[in-house]
KESE-691634 format. One record per residue (C-alpha): x, y, z; residue number from 1; residue in one letter. Coordinates in steps of 0.05 Angstrom, whole numbers, plus 5000, padded with zeros to 4 digits. Each point is the difference from the previous one (the first is absolute). Layout:
BEGIN
((X, Y, Z), NUM, 'a')
...
END
This chain:
BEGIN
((5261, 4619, 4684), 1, 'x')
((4989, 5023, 4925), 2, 'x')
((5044, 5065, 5000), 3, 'x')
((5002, 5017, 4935), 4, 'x')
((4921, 4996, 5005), 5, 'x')
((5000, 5042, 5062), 6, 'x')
((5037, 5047, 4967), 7, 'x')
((4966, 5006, 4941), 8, 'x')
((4923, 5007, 5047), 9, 'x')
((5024, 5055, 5033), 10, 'x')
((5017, 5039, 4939), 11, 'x')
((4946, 4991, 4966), 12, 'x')
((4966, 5028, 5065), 13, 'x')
((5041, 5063, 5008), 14, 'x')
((4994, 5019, 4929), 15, 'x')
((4921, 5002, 5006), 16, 'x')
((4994, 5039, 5063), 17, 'x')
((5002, 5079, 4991), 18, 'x')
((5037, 5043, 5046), 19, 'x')
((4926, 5038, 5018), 20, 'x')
((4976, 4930, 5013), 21, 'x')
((5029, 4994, 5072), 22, 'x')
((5016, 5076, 5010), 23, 'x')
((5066, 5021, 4971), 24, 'x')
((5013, 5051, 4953), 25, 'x')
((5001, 4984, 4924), 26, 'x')
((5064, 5053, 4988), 27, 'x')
((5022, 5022, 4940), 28, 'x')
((5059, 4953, 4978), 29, 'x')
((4973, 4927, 5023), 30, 'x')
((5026, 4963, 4946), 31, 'x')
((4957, 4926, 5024), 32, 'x')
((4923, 4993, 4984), 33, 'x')
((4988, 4981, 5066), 34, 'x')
((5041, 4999, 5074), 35, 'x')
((5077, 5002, 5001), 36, 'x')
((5030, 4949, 5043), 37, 'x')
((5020, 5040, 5060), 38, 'x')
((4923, 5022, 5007), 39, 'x')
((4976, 4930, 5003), 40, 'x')
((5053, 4986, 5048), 41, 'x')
((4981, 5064, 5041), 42, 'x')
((4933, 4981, 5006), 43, 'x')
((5002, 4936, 5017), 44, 'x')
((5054, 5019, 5053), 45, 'x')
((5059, 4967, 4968), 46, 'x')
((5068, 5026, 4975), 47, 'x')
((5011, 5016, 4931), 48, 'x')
((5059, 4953, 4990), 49, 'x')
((4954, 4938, 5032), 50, 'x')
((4949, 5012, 4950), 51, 'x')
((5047, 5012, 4940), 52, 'x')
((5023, 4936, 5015), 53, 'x')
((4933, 4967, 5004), 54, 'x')
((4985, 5029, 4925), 55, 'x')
((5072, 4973, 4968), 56, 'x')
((4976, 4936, 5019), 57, 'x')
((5055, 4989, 5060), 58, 'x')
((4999, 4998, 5065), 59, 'x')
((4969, 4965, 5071), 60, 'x')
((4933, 4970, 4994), 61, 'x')
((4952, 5067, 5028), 62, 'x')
((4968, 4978, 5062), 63, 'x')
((4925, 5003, 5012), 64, 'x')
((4998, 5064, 5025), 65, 'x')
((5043, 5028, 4951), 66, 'x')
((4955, 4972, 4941), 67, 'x')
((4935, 5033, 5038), 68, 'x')
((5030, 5062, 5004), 69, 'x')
((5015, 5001, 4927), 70, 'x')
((4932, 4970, 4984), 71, 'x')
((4983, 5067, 5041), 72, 'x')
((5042, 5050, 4961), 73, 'x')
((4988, 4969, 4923), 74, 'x')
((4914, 5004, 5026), 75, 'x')
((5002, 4925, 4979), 76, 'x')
((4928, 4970, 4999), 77, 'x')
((4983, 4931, 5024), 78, 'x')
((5022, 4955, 4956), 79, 'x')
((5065, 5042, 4982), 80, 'x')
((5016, 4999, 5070), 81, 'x')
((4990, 4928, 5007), 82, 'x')
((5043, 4986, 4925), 83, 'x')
((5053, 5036, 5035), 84, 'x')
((5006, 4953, 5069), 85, 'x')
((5004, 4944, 4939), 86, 'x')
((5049, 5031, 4964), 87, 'x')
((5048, 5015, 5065), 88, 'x')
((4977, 4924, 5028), 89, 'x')
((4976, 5027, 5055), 90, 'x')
((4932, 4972, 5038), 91, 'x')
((4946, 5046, 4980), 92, 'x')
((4970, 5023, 5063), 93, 'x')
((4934, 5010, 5019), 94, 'x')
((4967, 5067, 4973), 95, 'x')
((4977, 5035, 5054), 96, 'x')
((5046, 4992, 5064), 97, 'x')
((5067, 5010, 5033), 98, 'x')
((5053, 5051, 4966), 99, 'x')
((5001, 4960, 4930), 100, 'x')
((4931, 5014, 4988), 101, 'x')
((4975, 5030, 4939), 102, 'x')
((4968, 5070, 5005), 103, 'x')
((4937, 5007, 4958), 104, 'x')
((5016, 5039, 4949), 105, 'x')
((4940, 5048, 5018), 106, 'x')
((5026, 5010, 5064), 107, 'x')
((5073, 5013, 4972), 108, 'x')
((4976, 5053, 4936), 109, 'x')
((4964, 5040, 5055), 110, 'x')
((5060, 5000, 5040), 111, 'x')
((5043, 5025, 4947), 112, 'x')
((4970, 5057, 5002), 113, 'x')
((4996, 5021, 5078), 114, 'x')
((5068, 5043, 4995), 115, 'x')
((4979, 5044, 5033), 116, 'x')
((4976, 4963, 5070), 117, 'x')
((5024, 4942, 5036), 118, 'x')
((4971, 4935, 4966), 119, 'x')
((5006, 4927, 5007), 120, 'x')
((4975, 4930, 4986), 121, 'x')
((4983, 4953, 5052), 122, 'x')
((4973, 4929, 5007), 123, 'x')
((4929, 4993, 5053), 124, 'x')
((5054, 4975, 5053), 125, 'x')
((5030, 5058, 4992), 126, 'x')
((5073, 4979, 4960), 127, 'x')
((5023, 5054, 4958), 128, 'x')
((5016, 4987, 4945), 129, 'x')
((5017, 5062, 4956), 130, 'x')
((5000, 5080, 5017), 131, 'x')
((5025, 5069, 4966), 132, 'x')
((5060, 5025, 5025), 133, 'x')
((4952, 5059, 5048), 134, 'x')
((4980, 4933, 5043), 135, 'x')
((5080, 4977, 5004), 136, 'x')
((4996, 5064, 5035), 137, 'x')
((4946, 5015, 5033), 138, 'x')
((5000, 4918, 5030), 139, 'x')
((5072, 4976, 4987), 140, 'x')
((5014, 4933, 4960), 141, 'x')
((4965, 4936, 5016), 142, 'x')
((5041, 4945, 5039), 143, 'x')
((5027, 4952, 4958), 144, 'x')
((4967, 4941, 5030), 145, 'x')
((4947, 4940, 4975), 146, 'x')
((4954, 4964, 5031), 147, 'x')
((4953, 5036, 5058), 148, 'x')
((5050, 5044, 5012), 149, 'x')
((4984, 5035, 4938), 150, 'x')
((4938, 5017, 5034), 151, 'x')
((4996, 5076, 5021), 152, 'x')
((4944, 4970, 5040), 153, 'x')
((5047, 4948, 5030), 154, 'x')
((5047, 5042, 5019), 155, 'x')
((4962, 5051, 5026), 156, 'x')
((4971, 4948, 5061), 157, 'x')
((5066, 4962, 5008), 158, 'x')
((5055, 5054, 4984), 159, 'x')
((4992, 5057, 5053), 160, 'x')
((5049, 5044, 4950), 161, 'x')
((4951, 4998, 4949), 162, 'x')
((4961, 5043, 5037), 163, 'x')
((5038, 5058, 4999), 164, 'x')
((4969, 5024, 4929), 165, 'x')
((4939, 5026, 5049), 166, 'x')
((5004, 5045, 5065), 167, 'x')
((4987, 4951, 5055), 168, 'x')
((4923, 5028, 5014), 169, 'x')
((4987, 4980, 4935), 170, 'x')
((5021, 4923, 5007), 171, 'x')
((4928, 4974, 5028), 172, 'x')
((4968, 5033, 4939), 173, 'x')
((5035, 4966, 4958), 174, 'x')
((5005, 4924, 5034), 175, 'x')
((4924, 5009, 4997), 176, 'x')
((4998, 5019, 4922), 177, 'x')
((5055, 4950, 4980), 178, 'x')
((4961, 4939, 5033), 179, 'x')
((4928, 5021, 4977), 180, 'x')
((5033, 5006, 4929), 181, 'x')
((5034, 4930, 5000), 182, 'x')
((4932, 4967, 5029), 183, 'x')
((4964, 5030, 4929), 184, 'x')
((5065, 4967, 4965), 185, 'x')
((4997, 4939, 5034), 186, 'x')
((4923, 4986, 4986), 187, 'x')
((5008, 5020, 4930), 188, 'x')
((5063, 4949, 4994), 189, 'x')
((4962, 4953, 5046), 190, 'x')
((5048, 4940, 4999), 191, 'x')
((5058, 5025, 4968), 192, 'x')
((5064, 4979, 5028), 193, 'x')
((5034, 5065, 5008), 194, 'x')
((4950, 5041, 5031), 195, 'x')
((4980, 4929, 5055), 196, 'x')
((5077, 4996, 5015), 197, 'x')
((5011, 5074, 5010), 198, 'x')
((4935, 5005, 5049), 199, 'x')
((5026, 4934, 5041), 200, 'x')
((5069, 5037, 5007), 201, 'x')
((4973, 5065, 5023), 202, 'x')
((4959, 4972, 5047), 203, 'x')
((5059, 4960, 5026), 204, 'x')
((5043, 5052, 5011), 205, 'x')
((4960, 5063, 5018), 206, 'x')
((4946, 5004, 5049), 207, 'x')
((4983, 5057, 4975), 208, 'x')
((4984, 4977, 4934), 209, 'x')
((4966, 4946, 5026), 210, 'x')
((4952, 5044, 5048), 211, 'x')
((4980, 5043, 4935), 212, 'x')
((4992, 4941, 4962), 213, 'x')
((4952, 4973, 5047), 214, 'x')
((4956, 5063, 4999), 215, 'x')
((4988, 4974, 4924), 216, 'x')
((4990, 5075, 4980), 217, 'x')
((5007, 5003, 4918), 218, 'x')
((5013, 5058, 4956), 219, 'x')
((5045, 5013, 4940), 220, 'x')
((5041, 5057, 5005), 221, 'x')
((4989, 5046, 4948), 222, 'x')
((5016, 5066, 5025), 223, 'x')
((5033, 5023, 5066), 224, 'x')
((5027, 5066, 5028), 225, 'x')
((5079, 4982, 5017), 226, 'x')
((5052, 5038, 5036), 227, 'x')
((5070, 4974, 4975), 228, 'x')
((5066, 5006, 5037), 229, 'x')
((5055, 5018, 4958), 230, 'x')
((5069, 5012, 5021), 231, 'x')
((5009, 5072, 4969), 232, 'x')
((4932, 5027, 4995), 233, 'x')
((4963, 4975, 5068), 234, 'x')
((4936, 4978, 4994), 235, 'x')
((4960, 5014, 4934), 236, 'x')
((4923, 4994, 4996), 237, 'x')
((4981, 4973, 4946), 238, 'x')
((4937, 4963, 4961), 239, 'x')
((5015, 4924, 4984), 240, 'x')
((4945, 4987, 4945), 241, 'x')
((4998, 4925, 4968), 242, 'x')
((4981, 4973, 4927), 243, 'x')
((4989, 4927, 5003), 244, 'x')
((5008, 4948, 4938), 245, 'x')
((4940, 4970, 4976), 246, 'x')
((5014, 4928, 5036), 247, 'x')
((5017, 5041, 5070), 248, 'x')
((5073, 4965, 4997), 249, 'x')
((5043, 5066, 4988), 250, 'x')
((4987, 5073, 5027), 251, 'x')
((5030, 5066, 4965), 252, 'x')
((5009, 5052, 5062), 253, 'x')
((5013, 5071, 4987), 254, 'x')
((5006, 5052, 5056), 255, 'x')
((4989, 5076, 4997), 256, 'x')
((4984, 5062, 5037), 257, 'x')
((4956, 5055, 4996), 258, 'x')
((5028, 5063, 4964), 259, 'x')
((5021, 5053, 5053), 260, 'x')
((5009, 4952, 5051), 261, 'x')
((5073, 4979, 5037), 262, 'x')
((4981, 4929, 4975), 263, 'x')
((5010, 5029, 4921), 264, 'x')
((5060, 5040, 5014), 265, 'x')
((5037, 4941, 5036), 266, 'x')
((4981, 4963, 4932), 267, 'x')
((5029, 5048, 4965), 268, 'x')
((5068, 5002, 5032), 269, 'x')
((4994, 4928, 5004), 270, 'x')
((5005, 5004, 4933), 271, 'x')
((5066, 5040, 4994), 272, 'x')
((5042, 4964, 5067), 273, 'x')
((4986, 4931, 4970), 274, 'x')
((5032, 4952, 5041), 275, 'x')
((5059, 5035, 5010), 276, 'x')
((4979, 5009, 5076), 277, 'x')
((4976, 4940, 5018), 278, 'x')
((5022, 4962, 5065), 279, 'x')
((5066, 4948, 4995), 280, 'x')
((4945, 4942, 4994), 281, 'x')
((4972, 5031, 4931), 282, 'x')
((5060, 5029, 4974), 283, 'x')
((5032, 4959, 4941), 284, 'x')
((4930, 4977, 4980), 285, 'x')
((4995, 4938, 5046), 286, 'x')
((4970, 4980, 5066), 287, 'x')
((5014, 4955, 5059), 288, 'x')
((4973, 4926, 4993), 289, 'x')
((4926, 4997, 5016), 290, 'x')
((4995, 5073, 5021), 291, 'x')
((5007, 5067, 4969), 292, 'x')
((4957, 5060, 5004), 293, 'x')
((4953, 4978, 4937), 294, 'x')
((4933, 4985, 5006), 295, 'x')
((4937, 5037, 5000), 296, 'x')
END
């Protein structure tokens, strides 16, 4: 691992991102063209100290996920992203899947600026893979997990806890639109490994899954009308609208709520409570191996 290199990428980085850039306030005595260290290390979910470190040239060798997430927070493109892997000598990983995967910078600018609603980015199977801090609330944190449990869709036919995000009447609805979206995914991918593995598993393991499957009903969900349990507000009606990346890999999901409605007032003091009342599983910012109330 080259640290003085790694050090020396990520300022170069910081110093040429603007505060406006990923939606913090200029202010009036920023004495740094670009982000100060603790912002980087707030967004990409890191602590200040960690990432100070990182930038002196000292330190553990980052992990994967830690380089993604800063890949995330500095808006590195392709290649950047990819130069920093090198520099940390790390395996780059593929571009497009599991929780190290690069969010298209399209995808990411628009998200930047969705303060105001709860927004995220997700892969077609359904892994999250970044979201404002409105989703943290509104959906809680996603699992730390790889592999098919990363998979809202996964979980949501194998982990009966994962269900709890929807009132109960709700769940066929939604078994129906998860499958008929992953048969769309799977043609489009025909033959990729990921998608073929995570089909053979779910049929395995959940009849129910394997019955929808077998109706071979297709559709890519673009829009849907949700009703969200959360812990302190009950359940919130909201819109769930989707904007998908021009090769179909990565989704940007943003939900709202008509104005006057109960659905746009529960935003709203979503918006003020935070996470501070979330239940013991979501409280601290992490969730129980493989389950977790995220997901969509």
């Amino acid at each position: 691992m080259n640290h003085s290199a790694l050090a020396a990428f990520l300022k170069s980085r910081r110093d040429r991102i603007r505060p406006s850039d990923v939606g913090l306030p200029h202010g009036p005595r920023r004495r740094v063209p670009g982000l100060r260290r603790e912002e980087v290390a707030q967004l990409a979910g890191l602590s200040a100290d960690y990432y100070t470190e990182l930038e002196r040239g000292r330190g553990a060798q980052p992990s994967a996920q830690v380089l993604a997430a800063l890949a995330r927070a500095l808006r590195l493109n392709g290649d950047e992203r990819d130069h920093l892997f090198h520099l940390a000598d790390r395996p780059v990983p593929p571009a497009a899947q599991g929780p190290t995967a690069h969010v298209q910078p399209g995808l990411l600018g628009l998200l930047d600026r969705l303060t105001t609603t709860p927004a995220q980015v997700i892969t077609d199977v359904h892994e999250t893979l970044v979201q404002n801090p409105l989703a943290v609330a509104l959906l809680g944190p996603a699992p730390a997990v790889r592999g098919p449990e990363a998979s809202f869709v996964y979980r949501w036919f194998t982990d009966p806890e994962a269900r709890g995000i929807y009132p109960a009447e709700d769940h066929p609805h939604h078994s129906r639109v998860f499958v008929a979206d992953l048969q769309a995914v799977a043609a489009r991918r025909a033959g990729d490994t990921e998608v073929t593995r995570l089909v053979a598993t779910l049929r395995r393991r959940s009849p129910e899954f394997s019955g929808l499957w077998d109706t071979h009903d297709v559709a890519l969900r673009r829009t849907d009308h949700k009703r969200i349990v959360h812990p302190a507000l009950g359940v919130i009606e909201l819109d769930c609208h989707s904007l998908f990346s021009e090769d179909g890999r990565q989704r940007l999901l943003w939900f709202s709520a008509p104005p006057g409605t109960e659905g746009a007032a529960q935003l709203e003091l979503l918006s003020v409570i935070g996470t501070q009342d979330l239940s013991p599983e979501r409280a601290g910012g992490a969730a129980p191996p493989g389950g977790g109330r995220r997901g969509v």
